[in-house]
VOGU-3710 file (C-alpha; in Angstrom, 3 decimals, decimal comma):
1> xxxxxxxxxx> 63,548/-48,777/-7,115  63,183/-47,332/-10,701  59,738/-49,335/-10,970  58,559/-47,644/-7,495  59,305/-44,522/-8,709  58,120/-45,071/-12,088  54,397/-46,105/-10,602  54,802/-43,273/-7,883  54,128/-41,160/-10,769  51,918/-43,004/-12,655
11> xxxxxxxxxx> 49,608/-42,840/-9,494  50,219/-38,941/-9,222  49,375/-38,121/-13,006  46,068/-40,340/-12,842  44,825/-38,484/-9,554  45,962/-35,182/-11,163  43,904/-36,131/-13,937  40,415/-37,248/-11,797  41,013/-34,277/-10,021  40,635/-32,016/-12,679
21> xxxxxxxxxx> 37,661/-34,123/-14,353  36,101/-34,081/-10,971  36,499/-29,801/-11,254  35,517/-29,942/-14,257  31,975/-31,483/-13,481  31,451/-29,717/-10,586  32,129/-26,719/-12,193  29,734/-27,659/-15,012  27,116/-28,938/-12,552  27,169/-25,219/-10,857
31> xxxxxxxxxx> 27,163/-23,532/-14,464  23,962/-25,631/-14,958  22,150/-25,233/-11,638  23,369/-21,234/-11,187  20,624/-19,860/-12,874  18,067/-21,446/-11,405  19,863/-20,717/-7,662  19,386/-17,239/-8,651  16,153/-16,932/-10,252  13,387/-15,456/-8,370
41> xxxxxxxxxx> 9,639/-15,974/-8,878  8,273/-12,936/-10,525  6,368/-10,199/-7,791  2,470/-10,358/-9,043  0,203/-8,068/-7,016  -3,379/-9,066/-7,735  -5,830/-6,430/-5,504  -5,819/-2,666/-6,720  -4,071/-1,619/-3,084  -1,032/-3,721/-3,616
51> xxxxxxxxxx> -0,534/-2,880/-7,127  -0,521/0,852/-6,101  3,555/0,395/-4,493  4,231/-3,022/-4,664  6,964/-4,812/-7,402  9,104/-2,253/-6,871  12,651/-2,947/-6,299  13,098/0,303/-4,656  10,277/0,164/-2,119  12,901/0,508/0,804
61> xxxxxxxxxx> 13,980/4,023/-0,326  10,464/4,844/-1,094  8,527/3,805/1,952  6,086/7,026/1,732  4,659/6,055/-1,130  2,834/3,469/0,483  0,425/6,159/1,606  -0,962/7,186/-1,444  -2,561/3,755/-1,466  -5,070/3,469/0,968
71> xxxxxxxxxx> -9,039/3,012/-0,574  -12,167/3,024/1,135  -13,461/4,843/3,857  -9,486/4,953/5,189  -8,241/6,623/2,112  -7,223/9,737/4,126  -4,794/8,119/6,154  -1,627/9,610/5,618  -0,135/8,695/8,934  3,733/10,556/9,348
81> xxxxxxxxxx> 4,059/11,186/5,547  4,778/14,412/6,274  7,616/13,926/9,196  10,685/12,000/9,275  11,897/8,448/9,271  12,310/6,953/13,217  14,152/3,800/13,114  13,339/1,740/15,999  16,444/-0,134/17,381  15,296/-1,774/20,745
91> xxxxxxxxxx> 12,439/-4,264/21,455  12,474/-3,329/25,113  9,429/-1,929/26,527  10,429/-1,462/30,218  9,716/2,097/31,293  5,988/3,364/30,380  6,928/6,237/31,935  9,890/7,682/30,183  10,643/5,116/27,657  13,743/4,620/26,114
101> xxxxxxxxxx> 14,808/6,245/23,184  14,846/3,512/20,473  11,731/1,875/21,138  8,677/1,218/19,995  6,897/3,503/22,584  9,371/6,306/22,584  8,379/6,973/18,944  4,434/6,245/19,114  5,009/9,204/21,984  6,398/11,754/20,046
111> xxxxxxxxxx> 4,253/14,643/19,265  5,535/15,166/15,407  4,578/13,110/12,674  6,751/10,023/12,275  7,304/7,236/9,253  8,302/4,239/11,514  10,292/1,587/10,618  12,260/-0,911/12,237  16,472/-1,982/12,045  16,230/-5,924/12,702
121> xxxxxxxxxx> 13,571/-8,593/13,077  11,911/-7,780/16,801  9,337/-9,523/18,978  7,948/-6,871/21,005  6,194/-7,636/24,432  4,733/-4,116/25,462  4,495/-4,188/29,190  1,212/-1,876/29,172  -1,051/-0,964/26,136  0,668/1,375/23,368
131> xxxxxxxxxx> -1,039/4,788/23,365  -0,690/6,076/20,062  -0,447/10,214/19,314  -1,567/11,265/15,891  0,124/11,517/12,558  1,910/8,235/12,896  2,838/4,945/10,597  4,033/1,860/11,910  5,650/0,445/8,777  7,174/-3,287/9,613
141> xxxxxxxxxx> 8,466/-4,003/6,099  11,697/-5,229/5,522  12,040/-7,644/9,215  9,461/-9,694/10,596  7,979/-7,524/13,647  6,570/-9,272/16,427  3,951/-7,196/18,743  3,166/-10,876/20,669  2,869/-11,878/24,888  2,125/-8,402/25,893
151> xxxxxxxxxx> -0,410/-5,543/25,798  -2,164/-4,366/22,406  -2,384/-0,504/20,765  -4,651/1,865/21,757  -5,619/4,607/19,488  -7,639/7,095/21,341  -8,586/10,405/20,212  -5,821/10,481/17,351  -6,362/10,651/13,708  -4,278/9,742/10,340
161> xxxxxxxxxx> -2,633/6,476/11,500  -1,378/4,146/9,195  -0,374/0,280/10,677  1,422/-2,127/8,131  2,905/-5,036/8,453  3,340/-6,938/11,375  2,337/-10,125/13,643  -0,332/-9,312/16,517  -0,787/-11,629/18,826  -1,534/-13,360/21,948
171> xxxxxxxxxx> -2,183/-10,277/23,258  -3,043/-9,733/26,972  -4,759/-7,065/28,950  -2,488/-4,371/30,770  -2,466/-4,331/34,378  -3,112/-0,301/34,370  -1,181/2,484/36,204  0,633/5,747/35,566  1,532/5,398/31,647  2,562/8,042/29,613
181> xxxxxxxxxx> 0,124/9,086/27,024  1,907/12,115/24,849  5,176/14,369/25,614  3,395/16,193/27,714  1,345/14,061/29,623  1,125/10,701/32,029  -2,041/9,948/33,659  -3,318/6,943/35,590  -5,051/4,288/33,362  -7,377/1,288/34,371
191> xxxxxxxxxx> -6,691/-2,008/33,072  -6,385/-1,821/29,167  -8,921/-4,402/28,060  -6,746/-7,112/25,930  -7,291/-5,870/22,517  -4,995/-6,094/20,032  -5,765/-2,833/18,124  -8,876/-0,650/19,484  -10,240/2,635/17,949  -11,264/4,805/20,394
201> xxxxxxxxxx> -12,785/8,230/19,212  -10,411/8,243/16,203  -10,234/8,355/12,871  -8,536/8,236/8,906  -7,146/4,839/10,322  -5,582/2,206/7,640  -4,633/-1,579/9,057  -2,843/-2,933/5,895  -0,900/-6,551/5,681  -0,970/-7,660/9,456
211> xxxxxxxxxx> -1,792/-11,068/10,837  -3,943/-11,375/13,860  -4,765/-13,811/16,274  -5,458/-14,849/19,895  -6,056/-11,740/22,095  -7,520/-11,910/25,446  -10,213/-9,373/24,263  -10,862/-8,853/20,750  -8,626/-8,509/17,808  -9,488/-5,262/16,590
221> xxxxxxxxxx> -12,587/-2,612/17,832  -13,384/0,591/16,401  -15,653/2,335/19,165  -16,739/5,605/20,444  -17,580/7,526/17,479  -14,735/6,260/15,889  -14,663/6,285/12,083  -13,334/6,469/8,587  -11,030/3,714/8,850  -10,390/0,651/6,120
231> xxxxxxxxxx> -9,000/-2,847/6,945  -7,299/-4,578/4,006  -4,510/-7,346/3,365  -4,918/-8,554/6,961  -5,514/-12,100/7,733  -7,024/-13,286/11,059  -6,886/-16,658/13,093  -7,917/-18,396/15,851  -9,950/-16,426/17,970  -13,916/-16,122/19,460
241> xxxxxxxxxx> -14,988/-12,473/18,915  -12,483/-10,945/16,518  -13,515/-7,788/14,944  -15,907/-5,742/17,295  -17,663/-2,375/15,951  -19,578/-0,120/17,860  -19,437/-0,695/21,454  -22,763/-1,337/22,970  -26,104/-0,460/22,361  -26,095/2,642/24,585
251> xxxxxxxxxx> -23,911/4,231/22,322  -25,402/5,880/19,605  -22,977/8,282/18,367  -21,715/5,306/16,845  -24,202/5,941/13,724  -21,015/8,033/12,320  -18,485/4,987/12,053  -17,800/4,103/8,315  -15,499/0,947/7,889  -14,306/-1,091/5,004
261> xxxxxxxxxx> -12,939/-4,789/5,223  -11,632/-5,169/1,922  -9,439/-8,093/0,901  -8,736/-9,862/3,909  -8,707/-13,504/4,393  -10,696/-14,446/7,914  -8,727/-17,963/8,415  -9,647/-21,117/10,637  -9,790/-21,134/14,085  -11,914/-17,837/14,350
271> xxxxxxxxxx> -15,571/-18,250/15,976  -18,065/-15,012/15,493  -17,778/-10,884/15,428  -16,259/-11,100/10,801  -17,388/-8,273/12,246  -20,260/-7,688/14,523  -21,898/-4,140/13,627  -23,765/-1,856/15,991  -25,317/1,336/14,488  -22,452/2,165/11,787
281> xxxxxxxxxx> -21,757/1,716/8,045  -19,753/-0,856/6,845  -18,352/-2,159/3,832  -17,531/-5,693/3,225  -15,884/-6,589/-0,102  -13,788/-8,863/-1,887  -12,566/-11,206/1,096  -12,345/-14,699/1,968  -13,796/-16,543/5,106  -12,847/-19,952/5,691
291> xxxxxxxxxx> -15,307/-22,134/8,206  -16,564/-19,776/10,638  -17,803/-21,664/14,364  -20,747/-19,480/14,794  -21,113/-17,196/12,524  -19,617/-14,636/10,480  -21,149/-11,296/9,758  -23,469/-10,046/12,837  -24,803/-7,302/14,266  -27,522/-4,766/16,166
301> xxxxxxxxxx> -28,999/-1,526/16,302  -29,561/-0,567/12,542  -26,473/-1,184/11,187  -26,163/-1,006/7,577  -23,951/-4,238/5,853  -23,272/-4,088/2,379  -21,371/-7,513/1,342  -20,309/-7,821/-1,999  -17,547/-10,180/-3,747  -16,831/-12,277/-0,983
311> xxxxxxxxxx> -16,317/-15,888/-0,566  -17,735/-17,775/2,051  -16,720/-21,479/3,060  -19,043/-22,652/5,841  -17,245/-25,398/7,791  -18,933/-28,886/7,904  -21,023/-28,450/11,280  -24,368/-26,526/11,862  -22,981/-23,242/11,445  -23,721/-22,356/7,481
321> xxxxxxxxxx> -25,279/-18,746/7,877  -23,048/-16,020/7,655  -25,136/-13,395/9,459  -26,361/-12,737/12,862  -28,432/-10,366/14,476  -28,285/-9,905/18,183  -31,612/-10,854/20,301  -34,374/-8,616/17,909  -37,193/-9,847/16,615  -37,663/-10,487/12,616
331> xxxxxxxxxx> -40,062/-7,443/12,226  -37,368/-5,392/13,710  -34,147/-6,447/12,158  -35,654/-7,025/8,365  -35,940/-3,162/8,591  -31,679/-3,045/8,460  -30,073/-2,847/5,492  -28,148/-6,225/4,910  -27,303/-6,778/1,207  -25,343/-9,635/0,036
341> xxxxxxxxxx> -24,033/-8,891/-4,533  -21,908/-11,522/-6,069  -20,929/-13,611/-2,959  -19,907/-16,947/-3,190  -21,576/-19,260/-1,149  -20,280/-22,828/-0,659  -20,688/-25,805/1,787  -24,213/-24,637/2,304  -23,327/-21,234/3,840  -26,586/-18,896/3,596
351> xxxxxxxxxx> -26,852/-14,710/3,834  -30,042/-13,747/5,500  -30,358/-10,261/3,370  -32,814/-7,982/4,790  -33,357/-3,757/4,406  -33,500/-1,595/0,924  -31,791/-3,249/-1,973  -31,546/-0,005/-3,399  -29,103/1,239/-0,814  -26,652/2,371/-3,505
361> xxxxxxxxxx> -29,118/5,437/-3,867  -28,964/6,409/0,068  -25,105/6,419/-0,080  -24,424/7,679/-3,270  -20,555/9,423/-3,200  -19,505/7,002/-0,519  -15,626/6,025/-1,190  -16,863/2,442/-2,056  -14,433/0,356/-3,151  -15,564/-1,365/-6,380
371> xxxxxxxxxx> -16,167/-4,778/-5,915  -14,244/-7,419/-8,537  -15,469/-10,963/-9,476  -15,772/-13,132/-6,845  -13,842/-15,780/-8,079  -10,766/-13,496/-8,213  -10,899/-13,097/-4,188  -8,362/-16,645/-4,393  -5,829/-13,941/-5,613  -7,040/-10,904/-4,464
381> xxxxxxxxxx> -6,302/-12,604/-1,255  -3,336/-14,452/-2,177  -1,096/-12,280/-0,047  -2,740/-11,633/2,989  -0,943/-11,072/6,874  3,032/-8,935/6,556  5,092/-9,668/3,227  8,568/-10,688/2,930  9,793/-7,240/1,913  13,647/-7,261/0,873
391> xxxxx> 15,418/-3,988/0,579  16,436/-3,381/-3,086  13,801/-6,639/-4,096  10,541/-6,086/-5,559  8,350/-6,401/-2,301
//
């Protein structure tokens, strides 16, 4: 019995011992792997729009800022800077009539200026196309905001809009009806036509750090006289006839539109219209197109196309030139102004320049973004489409 006992605790004190050996380690073993658990890669912004408000750990509390950043022909988009902070707390989208206070529509309604933001992560199917009022910025940092399966935004005769950060897609075209289109006012609408974003007779627009991809229509069209708007940070997929502007070539009032594409990464998938151009100004600079299935950069009607600092991959088929111009002949089109300075041209892609290369003259005090090395776009572009924004985290 004494021997029993005797071994009894013998066995206790050795798996005492291995238990605390076994702490011991483990507790070592976290000591050791702790710092790199909490070590976080460093927040680089590369492109002179990010580094205007990003890297800072208190972007959350200092949202508005974000404004001050816009370049190009956009600059002046302030969207609600000057009103207060909605917080959108439902993804529902079932009344286009009197919508719910909480959503998405209820605050694109209001007739104040508004700094929107959003309390969770949301996929947001809107049952007929968003009609925007003025003085408005849908800001999606901090969740991952889904506008996806449902109608697009329509911004028609509205001005200083700001749209950042969020997922657009599969978008489909509205089925029309009464809709309400400001406090004040709800009025019968046709079928919206499947766009994800169109400009209609608006302007001081900025589209900053959203992803696009698969509408019914097109992705995003500035039409109607619609102008002074800049695209940047975006990154577009899988589509045919993406970015569309000017609307036809009975619409001359279009000769007003000024648009910048700046940093932007056009992605697989996506067939023609990087954009197409009728009768406008637009600036092309510092972005990255990956294999194109038609082409990339076309367009009609006199438009002028400066392209500067871009990168273009041609895919491995027939379709190596970037531009396009719709059904003219040569002695007519080489009368446009089509300038390609410091693009990168690889896989046997091929810019057909035509027009004055001394354009810089014409459109001297232009808000031209300047255009940077070429071979930065890899990082200039590095953080295209919504970031992961964490409150109190450099963003």
């Amino acid at each position: 019995m004494e021997v029993s006992r005797a071994v009894l605790v013998l066995c206790l004190v050795v798996v005492a011992i291995a238990q605390v050996s076994m702490a011991e380690n483990q507790s070592t073993a976290i000591a050791i792997r702790r710092p790199l658990g909490h070590k976080r890669p460093k927040c680089v912004a590369y492109n002179p729009i990010d580094k205007c408000w990003r890297c800072d750990s208190r972007w959350a509390k200092n949202r508005k800022r974000l404004a001050d950043c816009a370049q190009g022909f956009g600059h002046e988009a302030k969207g609600g800077i000057m009103g207060r902070i909605y917080v959108v707390t439902d993804s529902s989208d079932k009344n286009v009539i009197d919508p719910k206070p909480g959503t998405l529509r209820h605050a694109i309604l209001q007739a104040e200026p508004l700094w929107i933001t959003f309390s969770r992560n949301m996929k947001i199917a809107l049952s007929q196309e968003l009609i925007f009022t003025s003085n408005k910025t849908i800001d999606g940092r901090g969740f991952e905001i889904h506008v996806a399966s449902g109608c697009g935004f329509m911004l028609q005769f509205v001005n200083n809009i700001i749209i950042h950060g969020i997922h657009m897609y599969d978008i489909v075209e509205g089925s029309g009806g009464m809709i309400r289109s400001a406090p004040n006012h709800v009025g019968r609408r046709g079928r919206s036509d499947g766009d994800a974003v169109c400009i209609f007779k608006s302007s001081q627009v900025w589209i900053d750090h959203c992803s696009f991809a698969n509408s019914y229509d097109g992705l995003i069209d500035i039409v109607a006289a619609s102008t002074d708007v800049t695209i940047s940070n975006c990154h577009f997929v899988r589509h045919d006839k993406a970015l569309l502007f000017g609307a036809s070539d009975e619409t001359p009032e279009d000769k007003i539109m000024k648009v910048t594409i700046a940093y932007n990464h056009f992605g697989k998938g996506l067939t023609q219209r990087l954009p197409a151009v009728r009768f406008g100004f637009v600036h092309i600079v510092n972005n990255g197109y990956t294999e194109w299935q038609s082409y990339a950069i076309g367009g009609a009607d006199g438009a002028t196309i400066i392209s500067q600092g871009n990168r273009f991959l041609a895919a491995n088929g027939a379709a190596k030139e970037v531009t396009h111009r719709e059904k003219v002949p040569e002695s007519v089109w080489r009368k446009w102004t089509w300038r390609s300075e410091g693009d990168l041209l690889l896989n046997g892609a091929y810019f057909r320049q035509s027009g004055n290369p001394n354009w810089a003259k014409k459109y001297k005090g232009y808000p031209l973004i300047p255009a940077l090395p070429v071979e930065d776009v890899p990082n200039l572009t590095k953080f295209v489409g919504p970031l992961h924004c964490k409150a109190r985290r450099p963003c």
